[in-house]
C-alpha positions as CSV (number, residue, x, y, z in Angstrom):
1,X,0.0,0.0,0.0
2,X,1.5,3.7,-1.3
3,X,1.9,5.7,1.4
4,X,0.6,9.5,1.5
5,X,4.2,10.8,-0.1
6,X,4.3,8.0,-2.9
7,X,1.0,8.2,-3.8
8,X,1.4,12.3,-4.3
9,X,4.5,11.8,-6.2
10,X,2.9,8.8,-8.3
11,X,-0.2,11.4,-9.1
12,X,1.5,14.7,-9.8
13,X,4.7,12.8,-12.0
14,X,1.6,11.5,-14.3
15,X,0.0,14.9,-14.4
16,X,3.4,15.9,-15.6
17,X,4.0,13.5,-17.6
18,X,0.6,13.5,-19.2
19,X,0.4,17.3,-19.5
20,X,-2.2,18.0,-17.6
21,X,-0.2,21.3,-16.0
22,X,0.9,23.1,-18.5
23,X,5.2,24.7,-18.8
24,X,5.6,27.4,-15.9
25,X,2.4,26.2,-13.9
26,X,2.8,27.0,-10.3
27,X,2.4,23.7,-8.1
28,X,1.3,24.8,-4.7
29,X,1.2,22.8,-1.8
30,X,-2.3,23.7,-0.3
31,X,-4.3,22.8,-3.0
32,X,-2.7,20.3,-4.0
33,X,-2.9,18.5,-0.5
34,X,-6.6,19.8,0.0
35,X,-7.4,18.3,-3.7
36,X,-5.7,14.5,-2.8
37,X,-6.7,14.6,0.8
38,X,-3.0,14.5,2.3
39,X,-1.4,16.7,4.4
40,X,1.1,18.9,3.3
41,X,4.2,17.5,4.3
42,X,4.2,14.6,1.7
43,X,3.2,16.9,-0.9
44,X,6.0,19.1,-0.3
45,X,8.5,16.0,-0.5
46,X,6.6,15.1,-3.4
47,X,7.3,18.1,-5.5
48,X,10.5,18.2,-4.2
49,X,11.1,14.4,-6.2
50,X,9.6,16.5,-9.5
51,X,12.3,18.9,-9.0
52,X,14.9,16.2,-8.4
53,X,13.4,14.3,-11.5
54,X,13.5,17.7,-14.0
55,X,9.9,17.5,-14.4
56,X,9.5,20.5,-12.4
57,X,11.8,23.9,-11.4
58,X,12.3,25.9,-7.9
59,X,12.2,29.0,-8.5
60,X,13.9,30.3,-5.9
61,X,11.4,31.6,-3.5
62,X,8.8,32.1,-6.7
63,X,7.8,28.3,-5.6
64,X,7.8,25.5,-7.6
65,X,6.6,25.6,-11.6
66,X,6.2,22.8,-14.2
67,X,9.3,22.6,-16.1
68,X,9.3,24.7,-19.4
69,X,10.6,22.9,-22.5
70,X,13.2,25.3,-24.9
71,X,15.0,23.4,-28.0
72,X,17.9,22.4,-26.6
73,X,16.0,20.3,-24.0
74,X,14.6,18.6,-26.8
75,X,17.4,17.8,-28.6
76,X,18.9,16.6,-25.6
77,X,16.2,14.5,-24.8
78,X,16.4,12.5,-28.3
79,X,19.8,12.5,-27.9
80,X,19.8,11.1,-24.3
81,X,17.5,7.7,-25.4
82,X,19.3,7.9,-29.0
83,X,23.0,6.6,-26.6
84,X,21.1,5.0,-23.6
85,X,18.0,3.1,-25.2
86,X,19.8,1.0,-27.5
87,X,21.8,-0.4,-25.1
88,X,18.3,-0.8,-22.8
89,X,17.4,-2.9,-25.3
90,X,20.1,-4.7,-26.3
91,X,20.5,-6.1,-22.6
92,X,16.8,-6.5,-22.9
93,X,16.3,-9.0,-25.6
94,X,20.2,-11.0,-24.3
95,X,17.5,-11.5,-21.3
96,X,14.4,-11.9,-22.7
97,X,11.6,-14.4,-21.6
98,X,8.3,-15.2,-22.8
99,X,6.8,-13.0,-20.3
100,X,8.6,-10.1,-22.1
101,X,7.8,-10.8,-25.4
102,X,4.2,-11.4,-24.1
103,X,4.1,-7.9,-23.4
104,X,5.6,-6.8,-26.5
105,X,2.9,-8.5,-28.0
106,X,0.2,-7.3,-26.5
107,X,1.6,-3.5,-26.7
108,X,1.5,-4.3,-30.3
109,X,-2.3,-4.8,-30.7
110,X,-3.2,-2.0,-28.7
111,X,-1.2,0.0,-30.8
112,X,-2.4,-1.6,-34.2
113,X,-5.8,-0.9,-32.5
114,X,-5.5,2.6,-31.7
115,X,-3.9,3.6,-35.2
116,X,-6.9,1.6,-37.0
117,X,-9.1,3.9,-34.7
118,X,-7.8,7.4,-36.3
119,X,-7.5,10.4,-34.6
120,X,-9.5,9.1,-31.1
121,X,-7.3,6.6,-30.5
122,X,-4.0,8.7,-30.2
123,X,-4.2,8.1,-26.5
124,X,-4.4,4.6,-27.1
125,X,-1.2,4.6,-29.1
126,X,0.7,6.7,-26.9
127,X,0.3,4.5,-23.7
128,X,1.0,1.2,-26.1
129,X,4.1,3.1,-27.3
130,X,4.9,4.0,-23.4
131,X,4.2,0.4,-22.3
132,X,6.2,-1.1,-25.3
133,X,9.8,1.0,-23.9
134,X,9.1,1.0,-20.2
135,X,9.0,-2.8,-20.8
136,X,12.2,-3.2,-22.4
137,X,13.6,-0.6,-20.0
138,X,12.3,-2.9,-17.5
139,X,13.9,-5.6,-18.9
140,X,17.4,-4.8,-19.4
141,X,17.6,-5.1,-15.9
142,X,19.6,-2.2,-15.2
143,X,18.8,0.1,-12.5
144,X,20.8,2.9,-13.5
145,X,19.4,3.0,-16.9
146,X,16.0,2.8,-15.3
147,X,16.9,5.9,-13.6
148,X,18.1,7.7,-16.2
149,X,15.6,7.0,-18.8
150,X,12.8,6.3,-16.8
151,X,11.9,10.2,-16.9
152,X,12.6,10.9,-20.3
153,X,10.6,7.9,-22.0
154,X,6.8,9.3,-21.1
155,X,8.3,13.5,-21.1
156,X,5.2,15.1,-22.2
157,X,7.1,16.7,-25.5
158,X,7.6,13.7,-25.9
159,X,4.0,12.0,-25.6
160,X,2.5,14.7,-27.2
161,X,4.2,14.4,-30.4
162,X,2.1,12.0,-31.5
163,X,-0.6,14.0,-32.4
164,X,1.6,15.5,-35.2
165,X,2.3,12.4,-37.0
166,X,0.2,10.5,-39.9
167,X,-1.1,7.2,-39.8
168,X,2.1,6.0,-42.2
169,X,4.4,7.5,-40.0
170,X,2.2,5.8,-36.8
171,X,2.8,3.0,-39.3
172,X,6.4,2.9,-39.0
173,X,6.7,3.0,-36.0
174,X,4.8,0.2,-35.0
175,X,6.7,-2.1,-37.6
176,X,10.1,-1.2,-35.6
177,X,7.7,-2.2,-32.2
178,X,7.4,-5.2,-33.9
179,X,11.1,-6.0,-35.6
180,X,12.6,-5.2,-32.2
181,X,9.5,-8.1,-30.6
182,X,11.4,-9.9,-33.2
183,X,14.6,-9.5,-31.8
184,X,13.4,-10.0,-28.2
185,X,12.0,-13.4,-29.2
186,X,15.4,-14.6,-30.6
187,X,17.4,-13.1,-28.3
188,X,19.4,-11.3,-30.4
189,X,20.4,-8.5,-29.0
190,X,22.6,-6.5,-31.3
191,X,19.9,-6.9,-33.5
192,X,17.6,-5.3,-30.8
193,X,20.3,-2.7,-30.4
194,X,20.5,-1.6,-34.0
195,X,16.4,-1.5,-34.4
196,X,16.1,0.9,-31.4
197,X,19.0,3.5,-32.7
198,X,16.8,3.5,-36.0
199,X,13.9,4.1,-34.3
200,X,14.5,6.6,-32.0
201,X,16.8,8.6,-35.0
202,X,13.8,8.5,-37.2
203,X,11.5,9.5,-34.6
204,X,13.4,12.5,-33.9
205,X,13.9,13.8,-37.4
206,X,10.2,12.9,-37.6
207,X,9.3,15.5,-34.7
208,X,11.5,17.9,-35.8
209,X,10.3,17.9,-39.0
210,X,6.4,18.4,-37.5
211,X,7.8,21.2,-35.1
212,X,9.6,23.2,-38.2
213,X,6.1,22.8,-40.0
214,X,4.2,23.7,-37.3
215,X,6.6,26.9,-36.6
216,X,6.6,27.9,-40.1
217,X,2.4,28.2,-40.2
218,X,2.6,30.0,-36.9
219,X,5.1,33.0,-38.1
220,X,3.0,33.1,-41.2
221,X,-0.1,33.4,-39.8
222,X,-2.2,36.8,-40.2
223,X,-1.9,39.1,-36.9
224,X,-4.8,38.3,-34.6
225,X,-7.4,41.4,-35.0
226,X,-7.8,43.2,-31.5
């Protein structure tokens, strides 16, 4: 059973994570303990974890905001899983059991189910896709590359980006969900290791590519009339 400081960290990290604050949002301790019925001891350990985690900024004595996102903290998160997550994997699928590849599996239908259900089932998609890493993270059996990647698989830039993406390019990236299943199931792990570096380098030129489109319609947009 969570106690009351684990179970305000577990809520406010998927908040986070899930975007449900918004970059610079003030966390405050009151409400926040009033809202999940804690006191507010735990919820100021809580935030203080967030901090710790990057997911969330002390200002200072301007409190405690949700962590704003600028460009190099997304090229540095692509390029943090581009080094770390192929090795995640490659351990991974060296150690792989059927009750990984089980999981694979079955992250592999929801996501084939939330494609085939067009723009409702993003959400879908997204948690098969989280599933589908944190697995493997899992996995590899590594508890310092649980730490370090365990923040930056499900970062809401992250997660978010799939809302930018067409069905081919959803597409795609289920078949390398599937070759690196493949891999996991025949233990291969350099194979599993090679997969993963394509698919995270293809996923970021793939966001980039959506966030220079989506800049470029922005700056030439017509002026708001006041």
């Amino acid at each position: 059973m969570q106690n009351g400081r684990d179970r305000a960290y577990e809520v406010l990290r998927q908040r986070l994570v899930g975007g449900h604050y918004g970059p610079g949002t003030q966390l405050k301790e009151e409400p926040i303990a009033r809202e999940l019925g804690l006191s507010r001891t735990p919820v100021r350990t809580a935030l203080r974890r967030l901090v710790e985690d990057g997911l969330a900024t002390d200002g200072l004595g301007q409190g405690i905001h949700v962590s704003p996102w600028t460009e190099v903290d997304v090229e540095e998160t692509f390029q943090l899983r581009m080094l770390l997550e192929p090795y995640a994997s490659f351990l991974a699928a060296r150690r792989a059991g059927p009750d990984l590849v089980d999981v694979l599996l079955a992250s592999n239908d929801d996501m084939r189910r939330g494609i085939d259900a067009g723009p409702e089932g993003i959400a879908d998609v997204q948690k098969a896709n989280s599933t589908f890493h944190r697995a493997l993270l899992d996995a590899a059996g590594s508890p310092r590359l649980r730490s370090m990647l365990g923040t930056i698989i499900d970062m809401p830039i992250i997660v978010r980006s799939f809302f930018l993406y067409s069905r081919d390019e959803l597409e795609q990236s289920l078949h390398h969900h599937k070759d690196l299943t493949l891999a996991a199931q025949a233990r291969d792990g350099e194979l599993a290791r090679q997969v993963m570096q394509l698919h995270l380098r293809m996923s970021y030129h793939r966001f980039m590519k959506h966030r220079s489109l989506v800049a470029a319609k922005t700056s030439s947009a017509p002026p708001a009339s006041t």
